[in-house]
C-alpha positions in Angstrom: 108.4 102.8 82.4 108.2 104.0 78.7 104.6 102.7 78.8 103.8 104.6 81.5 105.2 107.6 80.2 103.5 107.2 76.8 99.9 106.7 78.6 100.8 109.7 80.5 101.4 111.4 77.2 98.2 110.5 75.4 96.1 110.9 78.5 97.2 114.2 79.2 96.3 115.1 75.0 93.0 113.5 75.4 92.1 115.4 78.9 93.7 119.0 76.9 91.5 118.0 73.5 88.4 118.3 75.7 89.1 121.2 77.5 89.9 122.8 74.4 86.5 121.6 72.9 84.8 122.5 76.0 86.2 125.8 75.5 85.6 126.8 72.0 81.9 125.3 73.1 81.6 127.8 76.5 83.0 130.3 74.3 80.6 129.9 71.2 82.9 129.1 68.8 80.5 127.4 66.3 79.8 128.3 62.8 75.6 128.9 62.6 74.4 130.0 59.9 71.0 131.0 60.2 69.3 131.5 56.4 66.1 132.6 55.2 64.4 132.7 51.8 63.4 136.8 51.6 60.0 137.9 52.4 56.7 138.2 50.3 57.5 140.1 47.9 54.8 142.9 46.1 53.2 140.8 43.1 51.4 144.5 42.2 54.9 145.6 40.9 55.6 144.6 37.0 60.1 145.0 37.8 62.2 141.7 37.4 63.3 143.4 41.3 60.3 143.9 43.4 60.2 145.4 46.4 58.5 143.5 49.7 54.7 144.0 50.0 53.2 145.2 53.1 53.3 141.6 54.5 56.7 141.3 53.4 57.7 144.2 55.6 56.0 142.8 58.3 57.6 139.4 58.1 61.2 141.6 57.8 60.4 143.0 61.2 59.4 139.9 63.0 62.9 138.3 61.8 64.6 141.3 63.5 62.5 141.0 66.6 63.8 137.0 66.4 67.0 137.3 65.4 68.1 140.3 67.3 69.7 138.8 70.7 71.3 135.7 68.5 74.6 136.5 68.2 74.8 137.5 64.6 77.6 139.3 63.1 77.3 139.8 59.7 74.4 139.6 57.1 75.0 138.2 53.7 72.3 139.0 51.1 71.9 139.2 47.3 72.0 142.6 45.6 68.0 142.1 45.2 65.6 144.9 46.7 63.5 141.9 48.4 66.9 140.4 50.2 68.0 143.9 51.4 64.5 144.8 52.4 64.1 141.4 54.1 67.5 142.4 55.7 67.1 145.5 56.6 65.2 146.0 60.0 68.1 143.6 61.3 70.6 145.1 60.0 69.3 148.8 61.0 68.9 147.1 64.9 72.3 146.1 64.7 74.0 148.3 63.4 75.4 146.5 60.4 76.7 146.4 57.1 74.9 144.3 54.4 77.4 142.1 52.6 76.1 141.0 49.2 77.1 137.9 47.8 76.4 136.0 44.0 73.8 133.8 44.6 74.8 131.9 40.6 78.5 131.1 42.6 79.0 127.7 42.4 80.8 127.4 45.5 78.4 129.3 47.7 77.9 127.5 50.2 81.3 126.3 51.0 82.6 130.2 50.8 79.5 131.3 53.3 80.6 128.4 55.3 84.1 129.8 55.5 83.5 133.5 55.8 81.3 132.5 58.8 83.4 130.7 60.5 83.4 130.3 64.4 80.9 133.3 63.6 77.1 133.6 63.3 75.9 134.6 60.4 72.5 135.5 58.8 71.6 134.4 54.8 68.7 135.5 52.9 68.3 134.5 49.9 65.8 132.9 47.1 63.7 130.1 46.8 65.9 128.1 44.0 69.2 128.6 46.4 68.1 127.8 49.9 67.7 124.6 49.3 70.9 123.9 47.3 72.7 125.3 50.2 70.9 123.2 52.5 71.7 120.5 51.2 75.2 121.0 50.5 75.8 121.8 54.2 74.4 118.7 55.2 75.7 116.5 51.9 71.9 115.4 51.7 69.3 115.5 49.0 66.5 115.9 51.1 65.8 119.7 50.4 63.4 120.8 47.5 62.7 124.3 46.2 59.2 126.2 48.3 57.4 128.7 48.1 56.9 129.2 51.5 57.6 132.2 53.2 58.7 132.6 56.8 61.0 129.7 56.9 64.2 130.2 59.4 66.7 127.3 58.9 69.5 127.1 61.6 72.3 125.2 60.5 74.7 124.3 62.7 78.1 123.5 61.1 80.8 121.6 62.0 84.8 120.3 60.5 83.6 117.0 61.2 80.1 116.2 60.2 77.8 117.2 58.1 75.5 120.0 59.3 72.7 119.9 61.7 69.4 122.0 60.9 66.4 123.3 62.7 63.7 124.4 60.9 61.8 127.4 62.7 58.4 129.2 61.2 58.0 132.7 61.8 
């Protein structure tokens, strides 16, 4: 009889652990980080902080038009003008804050990870930091620095396993 009782037990946990997961799932409670490396930047400009070029601005606006209906609620960026500016036309849409963030931290990507969690979150950053992130999310190697504009990475974090990542052009 004790058996019985103690498969009961640890049936009735296993069916309440997928409902619960089911849940969380149903009710989108997933940590996705969604992180680009800020738009083209104006190369006419001689400041160690350039502003985006006219292409720049245009890439900035087709990430808002993208990102818009995604879920996001918050918008971490450094305190560069490229990063804000690259930011901006989301932020303005929704009607959001930016939150700036050091991208020399050493523990970056395990405090993004945290401040967006169960949330959806959108990163812009640099060239040299994307990829560091990257690969700490998904404990891999197998980013490298690029100079590439346009690049959405959607990283899909767990508490179990390393991340998941989509790579999207825009």
């Amino acid at each position: 009889m004790k058996r019985y009782y103690l498969a009961l037990f640890f049936f009735l946990g296993y069916i309440g652990n997928g409902i619960n997961l089911y849940a969380q799932q149903v009710a989108g409670k997933e940590t996705v980080i969604f992180l680009v490396r800020h738009a083209e930047k104006d190369l006419t400009e001689s400041s160690s902080d350039p502003s985006l070029s006219l292409e720049g601005k245009k890439h900035a606006e087709q990430l808002a038009a993208i990102l818009k209906d995604a879920g996001i609620e918050a918008i971490y960026s450094t305190a560069t003008k490229r990063t804000e500016q690259t930011a901006l036309p989301l932020l303005q849409k929704l009607g959001l804050s930016i939150i700036h963030y050091d991208a020399k931290d050493s523990d970056l990507a395990i405090n993004l990870a945290k401040k967006g969690k169960d949330k959806r979150i959108l990163v812009v950053s640099h060239s040299n930091v994307v990829p560091k992130l990257l690969n700490e999310w998904t404990k891999s190697k197998k980013y490298t620095e690029s100079e590439d504009y346009g690049d959405l990475y959607i990283v899909k974090i767990s508490d179990s396993q390393p991340a998941n990542v989509i790579k999207l052009y825009f």
